[in-house]
BADOVO-71611 format. One record per residue (C-alpha): x, y, z; residue in three letters; residue number from 1. Coordinates in Angstrom, 3 decimals. Example, Ala and Ser with C-alpha at 12.3 -4.5 7.8 and 13.67 -1.06 7.14 Angstrom:
// residues 2
site x:12.300 | y:-4.500 | z:7.800 | type:ALA | seq:1
site x:13.670 | y:-1.060 | z:7.140 | type:SER | seq:2
//
This chain:
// residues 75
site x:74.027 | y:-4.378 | z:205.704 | type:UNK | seq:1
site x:74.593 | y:-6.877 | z:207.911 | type:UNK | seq:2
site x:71.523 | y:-9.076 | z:209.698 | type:UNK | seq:3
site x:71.502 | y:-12.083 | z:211.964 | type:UNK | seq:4
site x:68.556 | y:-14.145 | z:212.582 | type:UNK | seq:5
site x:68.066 | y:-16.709 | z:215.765 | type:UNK | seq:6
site x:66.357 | y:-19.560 | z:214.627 | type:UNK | seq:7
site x:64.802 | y:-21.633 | z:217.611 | type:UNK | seq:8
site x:66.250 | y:-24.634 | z:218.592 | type:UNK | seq:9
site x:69.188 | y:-23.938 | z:216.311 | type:UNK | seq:10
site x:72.781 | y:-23.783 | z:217.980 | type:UNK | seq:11
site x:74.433 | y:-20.872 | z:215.897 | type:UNK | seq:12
site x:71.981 | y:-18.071 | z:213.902 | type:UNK | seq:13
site x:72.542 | y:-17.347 | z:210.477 | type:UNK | seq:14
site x:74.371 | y:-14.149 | z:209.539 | type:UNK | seq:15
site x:73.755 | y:-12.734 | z:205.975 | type:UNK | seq:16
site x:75.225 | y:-9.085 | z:203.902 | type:UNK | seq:17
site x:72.267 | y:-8.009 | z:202.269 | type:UNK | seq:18
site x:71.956 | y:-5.249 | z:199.915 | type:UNK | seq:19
site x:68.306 | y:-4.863 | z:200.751 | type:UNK | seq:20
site x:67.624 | y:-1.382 | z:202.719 | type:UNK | seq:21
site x:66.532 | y:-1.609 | z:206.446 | type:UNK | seq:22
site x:63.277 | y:-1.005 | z:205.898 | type:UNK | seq:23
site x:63.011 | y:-3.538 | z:203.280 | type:UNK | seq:24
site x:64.250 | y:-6.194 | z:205.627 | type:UNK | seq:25
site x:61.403 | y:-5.091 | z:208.752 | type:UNK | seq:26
site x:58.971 | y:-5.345 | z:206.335 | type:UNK | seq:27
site x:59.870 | y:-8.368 | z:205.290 | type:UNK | seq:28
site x:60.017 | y:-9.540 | z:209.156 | type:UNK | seq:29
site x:56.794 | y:-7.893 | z:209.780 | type:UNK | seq:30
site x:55.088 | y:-10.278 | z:207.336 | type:UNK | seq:31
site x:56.629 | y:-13.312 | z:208.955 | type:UNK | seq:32
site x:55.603 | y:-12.504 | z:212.072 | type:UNK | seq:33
site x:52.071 | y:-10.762 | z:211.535 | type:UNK | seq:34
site x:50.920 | y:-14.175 | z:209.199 | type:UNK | seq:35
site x:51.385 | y:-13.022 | z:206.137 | type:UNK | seq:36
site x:54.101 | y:-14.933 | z:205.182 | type:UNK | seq:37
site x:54.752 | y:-18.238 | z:206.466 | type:UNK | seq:38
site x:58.482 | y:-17.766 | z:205.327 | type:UNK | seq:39
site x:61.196 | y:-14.957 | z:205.933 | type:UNK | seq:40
site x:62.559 | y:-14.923 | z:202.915 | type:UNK | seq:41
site x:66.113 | y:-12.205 | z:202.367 | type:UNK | seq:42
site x:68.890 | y:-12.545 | z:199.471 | type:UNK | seq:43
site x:72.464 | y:-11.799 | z:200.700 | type:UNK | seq:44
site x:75.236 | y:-9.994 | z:198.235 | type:UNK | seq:45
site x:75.900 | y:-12.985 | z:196.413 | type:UNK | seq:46
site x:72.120 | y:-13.619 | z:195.088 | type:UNK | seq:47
site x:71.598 | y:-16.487 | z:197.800 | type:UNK | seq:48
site x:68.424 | y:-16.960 | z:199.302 | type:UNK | seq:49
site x:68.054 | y:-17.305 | z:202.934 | type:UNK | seq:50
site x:64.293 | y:-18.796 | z:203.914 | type:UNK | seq:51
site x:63.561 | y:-19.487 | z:207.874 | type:UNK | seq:52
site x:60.327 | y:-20.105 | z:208.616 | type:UNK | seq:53
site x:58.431 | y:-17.302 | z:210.484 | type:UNK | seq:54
site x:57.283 | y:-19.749 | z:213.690 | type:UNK | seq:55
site x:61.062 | y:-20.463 | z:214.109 | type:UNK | seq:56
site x:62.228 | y:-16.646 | z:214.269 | type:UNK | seq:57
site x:63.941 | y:-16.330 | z:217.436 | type:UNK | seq:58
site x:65.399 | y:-12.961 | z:216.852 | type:UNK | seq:59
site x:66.345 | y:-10.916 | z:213.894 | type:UNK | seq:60
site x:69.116 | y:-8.033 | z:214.513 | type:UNK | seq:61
site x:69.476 | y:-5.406 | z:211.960 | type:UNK | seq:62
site x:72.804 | y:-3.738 | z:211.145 | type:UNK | seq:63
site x:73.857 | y:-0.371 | z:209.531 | type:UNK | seq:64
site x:74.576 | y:0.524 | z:206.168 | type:UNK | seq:65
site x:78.295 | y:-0.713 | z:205.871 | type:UNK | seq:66
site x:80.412 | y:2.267 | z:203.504 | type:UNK | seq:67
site x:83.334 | y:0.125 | z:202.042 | type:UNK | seq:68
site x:86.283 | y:2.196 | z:202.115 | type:UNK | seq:69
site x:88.969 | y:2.208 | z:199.236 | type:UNK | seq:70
site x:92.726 | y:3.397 | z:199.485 | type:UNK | seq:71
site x:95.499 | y:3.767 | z:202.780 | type:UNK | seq:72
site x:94.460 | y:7.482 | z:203.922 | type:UNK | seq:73
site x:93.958 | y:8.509 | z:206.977 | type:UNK | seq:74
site x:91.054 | y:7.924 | z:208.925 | type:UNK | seq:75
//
């Protein structure tokens, strides 16, 4: 899925595929933002770590599950 996070004061936000579920990523949001976590911390596909500290958060937008399709057939 795809997420994008607006970091304050920062010019362009950061834009990650995650293989964490939805609910997984609000929770982990939730914990920034409620204090207990002083870091959002999410891994994208490749095993990357993205941490943004929770009194920067801006914004975080939440995709939806992405299906990768394989072959030419018709849609």
């Amino acid at each position: 899925m795809e997420v994008k996070i607006g970091v304050q004061h920062a010019p362009r936000e950061i834009v990650l595929e995650s293989g964490q579920t939805a609910e997984d990523v609000e929770r982990a949001v939730a914990d920034a933002l409620g204090g207990k976590s002083q870091l959002l911390s999410l891994v994208d596909d490749h095993g990357r770590k993205v941490l943004v500290p929770a009194d920067r958060l801006a914004y975080v937008e939440i995709g939806e599950q992405t299906v990768r399709k394989v072959g030419f057939g018709a849609l």
